[in-house]
C-alpha beads as a LAMMPS data file, in Angstrom:
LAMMPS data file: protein, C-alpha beads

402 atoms
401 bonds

1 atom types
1 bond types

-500.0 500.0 xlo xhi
-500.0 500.0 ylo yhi
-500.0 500.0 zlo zhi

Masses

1 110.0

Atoms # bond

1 1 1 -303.967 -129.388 -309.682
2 1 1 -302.739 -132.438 -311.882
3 1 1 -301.584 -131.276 -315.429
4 1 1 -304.236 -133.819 -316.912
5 1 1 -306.914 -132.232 -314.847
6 1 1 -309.279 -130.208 -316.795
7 1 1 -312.110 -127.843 -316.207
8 1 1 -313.337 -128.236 -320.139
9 1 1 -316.757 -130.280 -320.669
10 1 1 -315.991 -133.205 -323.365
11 1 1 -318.088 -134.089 -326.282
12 1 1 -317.837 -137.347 -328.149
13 1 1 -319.692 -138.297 -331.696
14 1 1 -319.677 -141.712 -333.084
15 1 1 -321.202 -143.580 -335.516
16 1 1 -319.953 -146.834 -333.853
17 1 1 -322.182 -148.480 -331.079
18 1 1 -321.755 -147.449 -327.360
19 1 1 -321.433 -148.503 -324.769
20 1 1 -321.461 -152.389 -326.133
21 1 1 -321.337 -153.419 -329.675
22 1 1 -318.335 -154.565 -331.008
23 1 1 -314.438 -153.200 -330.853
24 1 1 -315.204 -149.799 -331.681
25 1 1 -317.554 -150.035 -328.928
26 1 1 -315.304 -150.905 -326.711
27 1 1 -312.981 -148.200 -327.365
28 1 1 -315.161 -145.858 -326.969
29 1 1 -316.112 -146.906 -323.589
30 1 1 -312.817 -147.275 -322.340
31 1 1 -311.587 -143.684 -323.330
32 1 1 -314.574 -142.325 -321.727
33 1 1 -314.825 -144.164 -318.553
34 1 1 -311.035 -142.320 -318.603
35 1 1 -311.697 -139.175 -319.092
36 1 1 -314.668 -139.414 -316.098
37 1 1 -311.991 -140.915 -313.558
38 1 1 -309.188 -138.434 -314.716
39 1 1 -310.476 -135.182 -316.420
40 1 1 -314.206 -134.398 -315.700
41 1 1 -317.545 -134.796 -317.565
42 1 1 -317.823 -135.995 -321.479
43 1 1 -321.162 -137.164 -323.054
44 1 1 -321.797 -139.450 -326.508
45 1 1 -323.825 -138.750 -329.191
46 1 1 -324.245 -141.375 -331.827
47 1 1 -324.645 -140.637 -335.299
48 1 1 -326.458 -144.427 -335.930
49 1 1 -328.975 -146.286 -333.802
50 1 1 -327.427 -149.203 -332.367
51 1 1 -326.853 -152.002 -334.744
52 1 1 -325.108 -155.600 -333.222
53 1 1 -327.191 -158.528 -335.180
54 1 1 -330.014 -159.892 -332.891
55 1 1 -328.563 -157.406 -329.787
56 1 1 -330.903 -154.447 -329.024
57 1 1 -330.550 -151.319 -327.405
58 1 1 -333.706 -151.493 -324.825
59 1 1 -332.867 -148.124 -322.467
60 1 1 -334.200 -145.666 -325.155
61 1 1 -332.857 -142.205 -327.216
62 1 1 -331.583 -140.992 -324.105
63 1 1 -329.307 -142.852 -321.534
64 1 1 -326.299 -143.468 -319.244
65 1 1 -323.508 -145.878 -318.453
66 1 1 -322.910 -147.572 -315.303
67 1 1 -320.232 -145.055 -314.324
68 1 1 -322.848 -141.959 -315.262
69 1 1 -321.707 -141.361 -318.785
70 1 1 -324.999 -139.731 -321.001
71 1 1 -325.390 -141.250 -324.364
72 1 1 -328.231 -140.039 -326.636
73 1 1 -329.000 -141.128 -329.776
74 1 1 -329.108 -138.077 -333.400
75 1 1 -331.596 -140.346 -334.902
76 1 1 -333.095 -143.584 -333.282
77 1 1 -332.400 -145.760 -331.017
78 1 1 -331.995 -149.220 -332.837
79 1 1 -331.136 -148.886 -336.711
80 1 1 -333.537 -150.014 -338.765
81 1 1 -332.822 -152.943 -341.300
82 1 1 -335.235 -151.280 -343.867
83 1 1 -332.698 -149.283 -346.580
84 1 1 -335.897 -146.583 -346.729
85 1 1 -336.239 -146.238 -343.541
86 1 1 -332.143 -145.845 -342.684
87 1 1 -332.389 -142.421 -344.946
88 1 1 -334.724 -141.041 -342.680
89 1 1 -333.222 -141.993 -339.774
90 1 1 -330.049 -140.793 -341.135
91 1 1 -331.650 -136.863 -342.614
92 1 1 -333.399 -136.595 -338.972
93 1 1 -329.647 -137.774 -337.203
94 1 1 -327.986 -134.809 -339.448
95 1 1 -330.668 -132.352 -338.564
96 1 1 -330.195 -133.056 -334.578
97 1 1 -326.599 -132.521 -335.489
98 1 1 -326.744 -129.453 -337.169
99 1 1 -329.229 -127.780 -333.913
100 1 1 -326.684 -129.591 -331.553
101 1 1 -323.863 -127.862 -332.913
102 1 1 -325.883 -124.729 -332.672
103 1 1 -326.589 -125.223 -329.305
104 1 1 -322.740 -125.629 -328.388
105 1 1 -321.403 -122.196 -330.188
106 1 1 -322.478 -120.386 -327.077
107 1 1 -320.280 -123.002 -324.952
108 1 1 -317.814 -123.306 -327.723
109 1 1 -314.636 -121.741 -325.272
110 1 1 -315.698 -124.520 -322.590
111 1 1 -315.877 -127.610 -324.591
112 1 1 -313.570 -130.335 -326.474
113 1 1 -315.566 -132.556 -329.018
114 1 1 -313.620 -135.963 -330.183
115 1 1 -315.096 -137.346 -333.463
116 1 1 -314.903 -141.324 -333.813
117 1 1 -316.329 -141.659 -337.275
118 1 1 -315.967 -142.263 -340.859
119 1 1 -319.430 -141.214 -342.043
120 1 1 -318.511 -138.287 -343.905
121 1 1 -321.816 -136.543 -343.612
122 1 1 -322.206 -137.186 -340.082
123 1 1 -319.246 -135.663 -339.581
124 1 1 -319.167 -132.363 -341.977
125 1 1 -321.315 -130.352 -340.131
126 1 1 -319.371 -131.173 -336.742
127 1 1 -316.471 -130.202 -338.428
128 1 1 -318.204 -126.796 -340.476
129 1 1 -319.382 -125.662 -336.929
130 1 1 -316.304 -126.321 -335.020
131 1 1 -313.358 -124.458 -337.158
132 1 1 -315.984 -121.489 -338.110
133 1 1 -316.334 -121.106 -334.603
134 1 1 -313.371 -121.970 -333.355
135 1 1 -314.312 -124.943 -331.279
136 1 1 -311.583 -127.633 -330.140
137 1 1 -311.948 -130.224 -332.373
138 1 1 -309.749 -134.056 -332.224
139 1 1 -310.015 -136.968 -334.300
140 1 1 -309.701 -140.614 -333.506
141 1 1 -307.818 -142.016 -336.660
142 1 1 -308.277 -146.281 -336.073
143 1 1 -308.182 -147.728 -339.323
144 1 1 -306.930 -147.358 -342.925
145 1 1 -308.791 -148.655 -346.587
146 1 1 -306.679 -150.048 -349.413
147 1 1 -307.873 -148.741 -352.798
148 1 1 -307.420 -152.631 -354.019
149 1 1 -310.728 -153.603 -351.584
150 1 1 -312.753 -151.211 -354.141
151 1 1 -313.161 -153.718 -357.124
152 1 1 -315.162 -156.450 -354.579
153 1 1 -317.483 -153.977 -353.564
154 1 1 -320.894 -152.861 -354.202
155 1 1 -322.253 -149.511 -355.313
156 1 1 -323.483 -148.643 -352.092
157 1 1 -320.504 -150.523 -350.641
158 1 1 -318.240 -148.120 -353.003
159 1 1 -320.015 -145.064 -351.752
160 1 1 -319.617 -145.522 -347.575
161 1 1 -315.471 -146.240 -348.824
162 1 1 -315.308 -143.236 -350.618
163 1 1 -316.590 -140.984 -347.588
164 1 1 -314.486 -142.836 -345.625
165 1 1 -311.527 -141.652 -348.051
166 1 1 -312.683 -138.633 -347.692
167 1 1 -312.670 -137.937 -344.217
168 1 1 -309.289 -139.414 -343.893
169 1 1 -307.697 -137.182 -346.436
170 1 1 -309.354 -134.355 -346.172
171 1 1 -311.410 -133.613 -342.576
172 1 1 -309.322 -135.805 -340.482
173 1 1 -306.351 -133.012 -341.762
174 1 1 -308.792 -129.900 -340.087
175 1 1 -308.930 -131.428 -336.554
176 1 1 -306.842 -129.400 -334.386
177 1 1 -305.340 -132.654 -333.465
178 1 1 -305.221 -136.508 -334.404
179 1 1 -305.304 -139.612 -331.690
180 1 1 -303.729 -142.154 -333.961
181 1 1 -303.892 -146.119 -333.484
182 1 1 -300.168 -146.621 -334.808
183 1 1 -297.170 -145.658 -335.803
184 1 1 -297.769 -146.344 -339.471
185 1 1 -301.023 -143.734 -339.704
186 1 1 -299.050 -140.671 -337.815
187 1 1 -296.242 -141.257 -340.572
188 1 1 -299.240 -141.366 -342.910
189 1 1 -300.349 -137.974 -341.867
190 1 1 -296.843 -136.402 -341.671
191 1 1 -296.488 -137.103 -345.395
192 1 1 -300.092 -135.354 -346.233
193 1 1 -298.437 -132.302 -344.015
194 1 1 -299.973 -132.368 -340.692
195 1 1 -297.530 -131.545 -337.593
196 1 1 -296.288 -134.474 -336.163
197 1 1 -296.825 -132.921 -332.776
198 1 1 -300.235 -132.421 -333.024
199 1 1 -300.663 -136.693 -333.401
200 1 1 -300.535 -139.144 -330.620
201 1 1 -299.836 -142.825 -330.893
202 1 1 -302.089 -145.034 -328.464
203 1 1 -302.634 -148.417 -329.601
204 1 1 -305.549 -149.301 -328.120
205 1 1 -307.131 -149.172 -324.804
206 1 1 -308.383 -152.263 -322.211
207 1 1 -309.620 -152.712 -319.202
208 1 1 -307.219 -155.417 -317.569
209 1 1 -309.564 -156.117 -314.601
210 1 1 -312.185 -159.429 -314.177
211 1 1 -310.761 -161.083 -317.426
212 1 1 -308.613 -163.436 -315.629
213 1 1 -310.666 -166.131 -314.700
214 1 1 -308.986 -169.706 -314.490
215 1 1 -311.170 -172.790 -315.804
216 1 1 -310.407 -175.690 -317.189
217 1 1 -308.875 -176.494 -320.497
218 1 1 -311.048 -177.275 -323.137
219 1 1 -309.503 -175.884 -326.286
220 1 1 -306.026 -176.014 -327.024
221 1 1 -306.476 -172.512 -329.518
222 1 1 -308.911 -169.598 -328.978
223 1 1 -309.548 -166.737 -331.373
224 1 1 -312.152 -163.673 -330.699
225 1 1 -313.103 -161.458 -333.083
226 1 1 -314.429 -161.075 -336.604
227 1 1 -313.383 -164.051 -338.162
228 1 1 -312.433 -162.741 -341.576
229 1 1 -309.693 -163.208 -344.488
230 1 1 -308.135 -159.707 -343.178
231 1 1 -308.275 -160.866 -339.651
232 1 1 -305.978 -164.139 -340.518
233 1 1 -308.615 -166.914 -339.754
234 1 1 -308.246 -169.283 -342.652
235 1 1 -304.334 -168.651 -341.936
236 1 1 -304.976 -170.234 -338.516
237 1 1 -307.315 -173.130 -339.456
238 1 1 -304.691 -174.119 -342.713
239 1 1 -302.175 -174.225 -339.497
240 1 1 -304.347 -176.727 -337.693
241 1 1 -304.313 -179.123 -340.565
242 1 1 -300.565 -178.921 -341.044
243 1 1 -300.799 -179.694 -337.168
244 1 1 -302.776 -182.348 -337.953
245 1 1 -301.155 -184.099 -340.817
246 1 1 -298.357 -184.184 -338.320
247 1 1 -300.832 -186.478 -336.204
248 1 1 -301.124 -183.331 -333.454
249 1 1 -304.723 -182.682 -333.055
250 1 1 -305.819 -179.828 -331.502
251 1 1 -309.242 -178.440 -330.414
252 1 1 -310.008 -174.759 -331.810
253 1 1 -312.526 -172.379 -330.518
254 1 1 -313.499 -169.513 -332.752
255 1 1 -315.457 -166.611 -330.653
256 1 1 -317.839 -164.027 -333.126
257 1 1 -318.905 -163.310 -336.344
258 1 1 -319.733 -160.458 -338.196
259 1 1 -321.757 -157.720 -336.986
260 1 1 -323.216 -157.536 -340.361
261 1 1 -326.052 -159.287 -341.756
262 1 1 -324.379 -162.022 -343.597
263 1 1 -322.837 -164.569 -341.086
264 1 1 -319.167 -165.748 -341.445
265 1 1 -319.298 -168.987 -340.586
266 1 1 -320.884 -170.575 -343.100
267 1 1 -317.792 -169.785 -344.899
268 1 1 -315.347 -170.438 -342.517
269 1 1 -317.013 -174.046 -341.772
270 1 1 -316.984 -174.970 -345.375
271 1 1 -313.062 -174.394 -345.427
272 1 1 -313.044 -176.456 -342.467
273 1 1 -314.867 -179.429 -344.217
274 1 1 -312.254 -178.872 -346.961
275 1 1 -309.310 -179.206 -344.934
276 1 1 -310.727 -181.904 -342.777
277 1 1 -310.708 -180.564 -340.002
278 1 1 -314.433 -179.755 -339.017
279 1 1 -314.666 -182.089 -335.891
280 1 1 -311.666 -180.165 -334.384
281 1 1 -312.872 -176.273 -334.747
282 1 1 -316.177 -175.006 -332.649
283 1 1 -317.661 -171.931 -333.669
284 1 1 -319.866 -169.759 -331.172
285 1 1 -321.228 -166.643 -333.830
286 1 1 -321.883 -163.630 -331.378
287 1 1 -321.755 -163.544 -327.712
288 1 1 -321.723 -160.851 -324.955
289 1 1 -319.046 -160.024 -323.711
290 1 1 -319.370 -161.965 -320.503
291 1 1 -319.034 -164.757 -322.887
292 1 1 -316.488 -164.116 -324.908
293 1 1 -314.101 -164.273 -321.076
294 1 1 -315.446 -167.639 -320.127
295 1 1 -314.449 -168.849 -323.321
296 1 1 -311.151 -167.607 -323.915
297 1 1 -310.362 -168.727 -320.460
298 1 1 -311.069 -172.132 -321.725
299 1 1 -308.344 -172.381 -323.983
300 1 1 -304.663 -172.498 -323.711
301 1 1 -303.134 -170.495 -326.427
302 1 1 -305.009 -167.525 -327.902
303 1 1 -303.837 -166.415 -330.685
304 1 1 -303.788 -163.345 -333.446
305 1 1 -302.922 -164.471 -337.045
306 1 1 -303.415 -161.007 -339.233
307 1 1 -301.259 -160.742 -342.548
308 1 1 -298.949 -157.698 -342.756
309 1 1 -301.113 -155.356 -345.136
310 1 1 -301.210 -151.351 -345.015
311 1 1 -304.632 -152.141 -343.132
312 1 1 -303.223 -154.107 -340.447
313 1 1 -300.477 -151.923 -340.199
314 1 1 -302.843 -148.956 -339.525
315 1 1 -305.092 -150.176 -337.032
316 1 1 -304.234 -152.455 -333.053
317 1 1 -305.884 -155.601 -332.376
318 1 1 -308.670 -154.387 -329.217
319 1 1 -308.473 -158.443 -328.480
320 1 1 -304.856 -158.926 -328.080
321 1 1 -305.198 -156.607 -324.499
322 1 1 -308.360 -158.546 -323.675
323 1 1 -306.029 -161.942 -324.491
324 1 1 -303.072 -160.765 -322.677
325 1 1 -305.697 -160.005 -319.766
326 1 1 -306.515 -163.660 -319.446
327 1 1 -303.263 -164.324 -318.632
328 1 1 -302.408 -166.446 -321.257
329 1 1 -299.943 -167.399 -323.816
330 1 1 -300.281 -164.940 -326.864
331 1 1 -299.581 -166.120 -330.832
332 1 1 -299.710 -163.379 -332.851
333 1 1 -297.875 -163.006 -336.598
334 1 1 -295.799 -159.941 -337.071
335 1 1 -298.089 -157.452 -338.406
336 1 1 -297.968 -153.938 -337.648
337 1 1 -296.181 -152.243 -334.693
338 1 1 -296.603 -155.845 -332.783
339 1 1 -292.902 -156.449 -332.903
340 1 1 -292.495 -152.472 -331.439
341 1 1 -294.090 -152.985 -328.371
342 1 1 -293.398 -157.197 -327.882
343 1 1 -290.852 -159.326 -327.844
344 1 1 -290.737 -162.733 -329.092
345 1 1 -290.597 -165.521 -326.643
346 1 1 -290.725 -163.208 -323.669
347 1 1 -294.574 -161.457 -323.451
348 1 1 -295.607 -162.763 -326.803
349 1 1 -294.763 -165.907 -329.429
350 1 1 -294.667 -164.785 -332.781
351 1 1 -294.917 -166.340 -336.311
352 1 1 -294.678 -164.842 -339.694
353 1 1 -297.799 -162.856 -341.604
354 1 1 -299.481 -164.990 -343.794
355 1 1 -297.749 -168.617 -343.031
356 1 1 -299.924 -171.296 -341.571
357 1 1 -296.462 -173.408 -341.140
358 1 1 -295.155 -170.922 -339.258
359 1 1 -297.706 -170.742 -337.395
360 1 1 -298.503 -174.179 -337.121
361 1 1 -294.598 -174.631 -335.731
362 1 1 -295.067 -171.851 -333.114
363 1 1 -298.242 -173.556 -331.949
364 1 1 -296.365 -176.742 -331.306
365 1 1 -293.116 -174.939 -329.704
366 1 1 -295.962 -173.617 -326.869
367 1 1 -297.224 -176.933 -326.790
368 1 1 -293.723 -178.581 -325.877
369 1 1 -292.943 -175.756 -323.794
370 1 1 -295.686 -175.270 -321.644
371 1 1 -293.714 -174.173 -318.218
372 1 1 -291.781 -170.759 -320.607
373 1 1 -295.095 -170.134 -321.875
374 1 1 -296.620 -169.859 -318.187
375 1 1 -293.820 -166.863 -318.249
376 1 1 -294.464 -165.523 -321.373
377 1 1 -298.359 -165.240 -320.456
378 1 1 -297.641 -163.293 -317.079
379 1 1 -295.148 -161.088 -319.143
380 1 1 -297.574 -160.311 -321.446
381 1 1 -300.092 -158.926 -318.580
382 1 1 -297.211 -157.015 -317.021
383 1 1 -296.584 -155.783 -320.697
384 1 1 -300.666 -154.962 -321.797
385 1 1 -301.035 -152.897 -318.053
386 1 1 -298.172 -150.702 -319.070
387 1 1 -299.363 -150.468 -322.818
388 1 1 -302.935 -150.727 -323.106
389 1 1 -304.630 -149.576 -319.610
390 1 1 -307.228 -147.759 -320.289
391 1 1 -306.517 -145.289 -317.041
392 1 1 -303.114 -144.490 -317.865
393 1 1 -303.577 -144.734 -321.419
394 1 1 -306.483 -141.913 -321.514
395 1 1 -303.875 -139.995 -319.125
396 1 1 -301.602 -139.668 -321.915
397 1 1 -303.599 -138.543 -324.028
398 1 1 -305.007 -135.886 -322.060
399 1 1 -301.120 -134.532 -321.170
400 1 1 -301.173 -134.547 -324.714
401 1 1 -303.957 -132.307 -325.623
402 1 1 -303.473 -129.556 -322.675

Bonds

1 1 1 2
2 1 2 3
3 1 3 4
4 1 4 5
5 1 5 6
6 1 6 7
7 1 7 8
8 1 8 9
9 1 9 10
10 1 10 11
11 1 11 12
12 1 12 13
13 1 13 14
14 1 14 15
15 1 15 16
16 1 16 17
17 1 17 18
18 1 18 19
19 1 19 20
20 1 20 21
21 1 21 22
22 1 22 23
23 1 23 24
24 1 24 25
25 1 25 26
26 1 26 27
27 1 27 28
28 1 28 29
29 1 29 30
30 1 30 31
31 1 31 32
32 1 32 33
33 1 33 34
34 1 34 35
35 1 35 36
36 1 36 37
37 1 37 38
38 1 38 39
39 1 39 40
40 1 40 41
41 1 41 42
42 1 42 43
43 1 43 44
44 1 44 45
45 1 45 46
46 1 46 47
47 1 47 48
48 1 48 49
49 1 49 50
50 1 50 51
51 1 51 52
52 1 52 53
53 1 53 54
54 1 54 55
55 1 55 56
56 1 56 57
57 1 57 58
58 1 58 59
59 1 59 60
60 1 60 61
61 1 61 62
62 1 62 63
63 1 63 64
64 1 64 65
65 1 65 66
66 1 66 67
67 1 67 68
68 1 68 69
69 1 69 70
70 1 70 71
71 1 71 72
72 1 72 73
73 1 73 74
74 1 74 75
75 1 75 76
76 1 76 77
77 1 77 78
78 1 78 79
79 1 79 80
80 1 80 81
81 1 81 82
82 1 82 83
83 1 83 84
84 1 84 85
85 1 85 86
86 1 86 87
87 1 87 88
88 1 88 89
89 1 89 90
90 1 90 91
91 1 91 92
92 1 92 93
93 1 93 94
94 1 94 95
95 1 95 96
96 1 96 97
97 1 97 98
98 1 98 99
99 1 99 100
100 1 100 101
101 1 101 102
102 1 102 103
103 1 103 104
104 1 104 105
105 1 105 106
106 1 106 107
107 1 107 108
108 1 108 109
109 1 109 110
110 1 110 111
111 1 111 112
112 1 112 113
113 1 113 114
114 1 114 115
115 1 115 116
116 1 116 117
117 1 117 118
118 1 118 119
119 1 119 120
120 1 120 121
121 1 121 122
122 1 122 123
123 1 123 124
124 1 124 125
125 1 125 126
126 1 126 127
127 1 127 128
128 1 128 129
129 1 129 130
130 1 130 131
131 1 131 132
132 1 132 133
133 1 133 134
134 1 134 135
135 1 135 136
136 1 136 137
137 1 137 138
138 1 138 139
139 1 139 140
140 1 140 141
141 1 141 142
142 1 142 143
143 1 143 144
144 1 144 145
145 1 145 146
146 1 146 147
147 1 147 148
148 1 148 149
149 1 149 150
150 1 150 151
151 1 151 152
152 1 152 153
153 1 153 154
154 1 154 155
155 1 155 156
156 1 156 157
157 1 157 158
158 1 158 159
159 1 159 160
160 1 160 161
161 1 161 162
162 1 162 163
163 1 163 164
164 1 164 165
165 1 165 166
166 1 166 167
167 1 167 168
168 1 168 169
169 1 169 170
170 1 170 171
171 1 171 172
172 1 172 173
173 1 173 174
174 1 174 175
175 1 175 176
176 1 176 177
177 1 177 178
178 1 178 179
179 1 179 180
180 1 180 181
181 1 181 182
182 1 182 183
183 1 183 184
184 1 184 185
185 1 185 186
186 1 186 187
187 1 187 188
188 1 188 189
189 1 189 190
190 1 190 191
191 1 191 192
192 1 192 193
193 1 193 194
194 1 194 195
195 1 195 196
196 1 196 197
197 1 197 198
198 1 198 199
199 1 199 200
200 1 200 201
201 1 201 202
202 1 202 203
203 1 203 204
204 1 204 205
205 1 205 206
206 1 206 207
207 1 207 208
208 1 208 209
209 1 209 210
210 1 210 211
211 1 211 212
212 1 212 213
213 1 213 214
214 1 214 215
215 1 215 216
216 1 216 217
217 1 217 218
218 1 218 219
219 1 219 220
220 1 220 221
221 1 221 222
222 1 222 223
223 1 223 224
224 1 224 225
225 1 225 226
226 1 226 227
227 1 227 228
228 1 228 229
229 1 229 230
230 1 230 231
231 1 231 232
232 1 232 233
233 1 233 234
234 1 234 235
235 1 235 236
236 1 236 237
237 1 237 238
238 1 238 239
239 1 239 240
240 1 240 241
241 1 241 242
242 1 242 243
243 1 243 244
244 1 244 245
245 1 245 246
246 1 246 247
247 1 247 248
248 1 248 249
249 1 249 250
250 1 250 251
251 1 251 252
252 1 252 253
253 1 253 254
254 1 254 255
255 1 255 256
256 1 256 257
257 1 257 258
258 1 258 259
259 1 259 260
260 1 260 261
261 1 261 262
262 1 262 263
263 1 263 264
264 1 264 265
265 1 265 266
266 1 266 267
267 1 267 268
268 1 268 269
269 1 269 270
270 1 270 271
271 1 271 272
272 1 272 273
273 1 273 274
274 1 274 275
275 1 275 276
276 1 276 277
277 1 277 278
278 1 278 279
279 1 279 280
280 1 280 281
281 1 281 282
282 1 282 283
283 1 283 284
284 1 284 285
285 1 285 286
286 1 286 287
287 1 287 288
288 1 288 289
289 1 289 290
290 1 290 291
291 1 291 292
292 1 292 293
293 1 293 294
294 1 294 295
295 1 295 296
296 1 296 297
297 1 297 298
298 1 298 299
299 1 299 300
300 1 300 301
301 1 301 302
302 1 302 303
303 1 303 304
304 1 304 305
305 1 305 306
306 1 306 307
307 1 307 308
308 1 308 309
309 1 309 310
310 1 310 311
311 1 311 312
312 1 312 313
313 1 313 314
314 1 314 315
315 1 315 316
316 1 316 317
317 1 317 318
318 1 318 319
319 1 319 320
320 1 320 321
321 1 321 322
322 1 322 323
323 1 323 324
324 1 324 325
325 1 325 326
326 1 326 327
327 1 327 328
328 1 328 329
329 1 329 330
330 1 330 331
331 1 331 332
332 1 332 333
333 1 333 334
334 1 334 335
335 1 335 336
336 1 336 337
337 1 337 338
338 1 338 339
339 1 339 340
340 1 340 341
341 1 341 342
342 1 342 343
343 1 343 344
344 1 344 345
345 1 345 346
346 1 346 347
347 1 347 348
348 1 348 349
349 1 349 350
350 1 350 351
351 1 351 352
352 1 352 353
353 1 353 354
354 1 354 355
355 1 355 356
356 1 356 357
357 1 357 358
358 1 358 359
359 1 359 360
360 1 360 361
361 1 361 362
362 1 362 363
363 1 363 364
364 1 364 365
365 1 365 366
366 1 366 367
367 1 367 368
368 1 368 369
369 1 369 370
370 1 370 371
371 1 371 372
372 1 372 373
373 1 373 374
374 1 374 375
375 1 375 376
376 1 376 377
377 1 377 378
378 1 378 379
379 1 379 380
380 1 380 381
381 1 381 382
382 1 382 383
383 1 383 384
384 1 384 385
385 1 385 386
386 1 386 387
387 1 387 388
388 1 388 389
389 1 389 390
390 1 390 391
391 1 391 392
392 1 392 393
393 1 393 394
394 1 394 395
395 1 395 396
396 1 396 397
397 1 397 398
398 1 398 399
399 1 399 400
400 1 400 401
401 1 401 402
């Protein structure tokens, strides 16, 4: 029998969406759909009912993927937009918890539970029940919060970022071990005294397959994602006006917004008015992910623009597999562990953090070199299969745990 095969029954919690939803979402499904083709059976349950702007979750509490994996639902099915009505489905999500983890003690030598959450009282009872009992308990750590975000925020705001501090410093620390998106949060967790050897690094996970799709040109730059400050954007669209200025126009398609209630673009369209650029940048707000590939097929550069803060460090773009995927030319700015795993002018071009010329001069360097950038796009594939597969990336991580 293969050292990553398992006879243990997996159990995930999240208070992201599954098995669509947004990055996290993603994720999720990946790691699962690899632990069904490589180790055996694992089931979700999600903290939250789904929650994806106008998207709904129409198969009920109670479902499966495609490939068989069992989802249900601690509270309802679709979170409510009423702040009343969120409490209650959150008290009746924590009481399903609690008789869940009940439930589990008398399984508690068979089973593995991975927590992908934040929500610190989602999580404490998951946590209370599994090291009183001595169940196998690992934590997906994806992201990191600087203290400096605090002063923007609202009360409530204030509240969720304290849990989330929280659980990072504190019940992260009692998982028997830590799956960590980079390099910067296992150092991070090596200073606060955990083993090193009980953290593994995987930057992200992707499913290389049906992305690549060839179309015709219609955009010269794509982006996908949420389209905020953190994420680079206005870095990208002060490039295009430098571009411009220079009398090189380019067409710019911007995929997403935020999941949240309050729309991005407004914002982001208003800065293009300002820089004069408006009739050059098309936004498309939120579209499934069947979507999102016909669009970034459409373009010929996609590109990743993040400034190099402690939060980019911490976390791996989920869209720079999907770009790679595509096939085509990646810009990214060197944030992160990009530069550890990519090398300039070979699977990736990249620019500096937080400077529109730079980026606007990489842009044009593609542009004037389309035939190296043909090769940089297929070594960026080659790279992102070896990287980011989701098969052989979930293998690793179950030769880690056994």
């Amino acid at each position: 029998m293969e050292r990553n095969k398992v006879t243990k029954e997996f159990i995930l919690f999240t208070s992201n969406n599954f098995p669509t939803g947004g990055p996290g979402a993603t994720y999720i499904h990946l790691f699962c759909k690899g632990i069904k083709e490589n180790a055996g059976k694992i089931s979700v349950y999600l903290f939250k009912g789904h929650t994806y702007k106008k998207y709904k979750n129409h198969n009920g509490r109670k479902s499966h993927t495609g490939e068989g994996i069992k989802y249900t639902y601690l509270g309802v099915s679709n979170r409510s937009e009423n702040k009343i009505l969120k409490i209650f489905e959150d008290i009746l999500s924590i009481l399903r918890t609690f008789g869940l983890m009940v439930r589990l003690i008398f399984r508690r030598k068979k089973i593995t539970i991975f927590v992908y959450s934040n929500d610190l009282l989602f999580n404490a009872p998951v946590y209370f029940f599994s090291k009183l009992f001595g169940i196998e308990i690992i934590s997906f750590v994806p992201e990191y919060l600087e203290n400096e975000e605090f002063k923007s925020l609202s009360f409530i705001q204030k509240l969720t970022s304290y849990s989330f501090l929280i659980n990072y410093n504190f019940l992260n620390k009692l998982s028997n071990k830590l799956i960590v998106f980079s390099n910067f949060l296992r150092i991070e967790y090596i200073n606060k005294g955990y083993d090193g050897q009980n953290i593994v690094v995987q930057p992200n996970l992707t499913d290389l397959s049906g992305w690549y799709d060839p179309q015709k040109i219609e955009y010269t730059i794509g982006y996908a994602g949420t389209p905020s400050i953190k994420d680079g954007v206005n870095d990208l669209l002060s490039a295009v006006k430098i571009l411009k200025d220079k009398a090189v126009i380019v067409k710019v398609l911007i995929v997403g917004d935020s999941t949240g209630n309050t729309s991005l673009i407004p914002f982001l369209q208003k800065q293009c008015e300002e820089l004069e650029i408006i009739k050059q940048v098309t936004f498309t707000g939120l579209v499934t992910q069947e979507k999102v590939k016909e669009y970034l097929n459409s373009c010929e550069i996609l590109t990743v623009t993040r400034p190099d803060t402690k939060q980019t460090k911490a976390g791996f773009p989920t869209k720079l597999g999907e770009y790679m995927a595509c096939k085509k030319v990646v810009l990214a700015t060197k944030f992160g562990d990009i530069e550890n795993y990519f090398t300039d002018k070979l699977e990736i071009v990249l620019a500096e953090p937080a400077s529109p010329s730079s980026i606007a001069k990489n842009i044009l360097w593609i542009l004037n070199n389309l035939e190296k950038s043909a090769i940089i796009a297929e070594n960026g594939f080659e790279k992102a299969n070896e990287l980011l597969n989701y098969n052989m990336g979930v293998k690793k991580i179950m030769n880690f745990l056994n």
